[in-house]
C-alpha positions as CSV (number, residue, x, y, z in Angstrom):
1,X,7.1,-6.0,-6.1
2,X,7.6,-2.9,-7.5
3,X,8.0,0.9,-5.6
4,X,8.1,4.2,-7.6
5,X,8.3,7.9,-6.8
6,X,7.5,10.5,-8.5
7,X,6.9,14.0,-7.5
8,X,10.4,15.5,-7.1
9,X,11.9,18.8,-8.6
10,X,13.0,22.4,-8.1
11,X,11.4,24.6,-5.5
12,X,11.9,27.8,-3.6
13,X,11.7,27.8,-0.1
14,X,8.3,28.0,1.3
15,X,7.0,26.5,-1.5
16,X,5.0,23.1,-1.6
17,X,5.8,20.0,-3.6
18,X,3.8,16.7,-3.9
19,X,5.4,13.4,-3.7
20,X,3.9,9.9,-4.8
21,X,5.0,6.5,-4.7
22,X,2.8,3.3,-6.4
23,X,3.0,-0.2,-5.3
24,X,3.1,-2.8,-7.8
25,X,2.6,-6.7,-7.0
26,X,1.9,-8.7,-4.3
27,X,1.8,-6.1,-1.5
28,X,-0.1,-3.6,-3.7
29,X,-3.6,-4.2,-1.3
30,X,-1.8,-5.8,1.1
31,X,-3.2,-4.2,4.1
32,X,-0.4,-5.7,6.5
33,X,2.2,-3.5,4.7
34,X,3.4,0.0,5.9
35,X,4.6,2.7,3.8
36,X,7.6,4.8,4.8
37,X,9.8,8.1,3.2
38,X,13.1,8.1,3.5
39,X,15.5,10.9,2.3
40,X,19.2,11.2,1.8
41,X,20.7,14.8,1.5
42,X,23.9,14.8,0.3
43,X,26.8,14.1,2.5
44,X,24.4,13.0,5.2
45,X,23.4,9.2,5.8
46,X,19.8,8.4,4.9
47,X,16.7,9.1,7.5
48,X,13.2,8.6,8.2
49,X,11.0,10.9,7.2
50,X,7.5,9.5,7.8
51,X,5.5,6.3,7.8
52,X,2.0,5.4,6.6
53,X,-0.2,2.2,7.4
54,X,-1.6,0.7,4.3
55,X,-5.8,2.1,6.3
56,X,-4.1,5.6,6.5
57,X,-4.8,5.5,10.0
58,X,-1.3,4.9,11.6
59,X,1.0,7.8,10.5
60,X,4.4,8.6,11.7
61,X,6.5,11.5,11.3
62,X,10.3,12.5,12.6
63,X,9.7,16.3,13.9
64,X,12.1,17.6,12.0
65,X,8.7,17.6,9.5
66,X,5.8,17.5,11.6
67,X,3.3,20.5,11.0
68,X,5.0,20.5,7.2
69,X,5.0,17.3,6.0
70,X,1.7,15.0,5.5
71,X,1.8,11.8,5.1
72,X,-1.6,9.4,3.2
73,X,-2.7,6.8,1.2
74,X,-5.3,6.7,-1.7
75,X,-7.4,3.6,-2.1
76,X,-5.4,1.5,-4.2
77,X,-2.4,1.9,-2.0
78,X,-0.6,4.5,-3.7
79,X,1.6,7.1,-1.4
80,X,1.7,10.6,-0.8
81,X,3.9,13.0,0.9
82,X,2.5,16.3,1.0
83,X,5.7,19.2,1.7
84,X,4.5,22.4,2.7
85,X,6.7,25.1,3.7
86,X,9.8,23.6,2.4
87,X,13.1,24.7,3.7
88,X,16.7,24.6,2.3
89,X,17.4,21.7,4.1
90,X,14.8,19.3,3.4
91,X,16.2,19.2,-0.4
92,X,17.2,15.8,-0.7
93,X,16.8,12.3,-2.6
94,X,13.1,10.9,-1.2
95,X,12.6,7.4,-1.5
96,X,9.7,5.2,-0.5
97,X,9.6,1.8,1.1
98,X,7.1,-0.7,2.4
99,X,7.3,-3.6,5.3
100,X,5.2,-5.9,6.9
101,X,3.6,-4.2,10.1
102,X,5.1,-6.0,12.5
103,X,8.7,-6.0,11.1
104,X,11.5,-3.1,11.7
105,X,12.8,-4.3,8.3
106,X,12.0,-1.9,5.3
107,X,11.6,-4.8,2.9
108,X,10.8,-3.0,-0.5
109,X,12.7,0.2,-1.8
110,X,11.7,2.4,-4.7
111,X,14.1,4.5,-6.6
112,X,14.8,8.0,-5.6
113,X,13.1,11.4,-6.4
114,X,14.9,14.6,-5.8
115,X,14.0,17.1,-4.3
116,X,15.8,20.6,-4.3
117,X,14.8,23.6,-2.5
118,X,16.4,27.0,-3.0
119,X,17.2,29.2,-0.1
């Protein structure tokens, strides 16, 4: 199992930036696995961002984003975080993750993209 995101890079604030993350192996059309962002600013310990269900139809977000951020997933699983009206402090490293439904466990963690938003 494999997670990658993509998407990151250099914005001002306000601006909107597209993140994606693809599944690879076994939990690729699993539909009993979630997808979550995570992000990591620097100095700061790593948080939730949002969470997806593999139908699209559960969605989480921490409000720190809500009304900004939105959260999907396209038909062969792939994930995307849609940032509108960025601001200085959501420039971090975002990372997605997948688990089992029923488990509080992120199982599966992709690499980092960054994110950097000028103030």
């Amino acid at each position: 199992v494999q997670l990658q995101a993509s998407g990151g890079g250099l914005v001002q604030a306000g601006d909107s930036l597209r993140l994606s993350c693809t599944i690879s192996g076994r939990i690729a059309s699993d539909y009993t696995y979630d997808m979550g962002w995570f992000r990591q600013a620097p100095g700061k310990e790593r948080e939730f961002v949002a969470s997806v269900s593999r139908d699209g139809r559960r969605i989480s977000y921490t409000n720190a984003v809500k009304g900004r951020f939105t959260v999907s997933r396209d038909k062969d699983g792939t994930g995307n975080l849609q940032m509108n009206i960025l601001r200085f402090e959501d420039t971090a490293v975002y990372y997605c993750a997948a688990k089992l439904r029923a488990s509080s466990i992120w199982e599966y963690w992709g690499r980092g993209t960054l994110v950097t938003v000028s103030s």
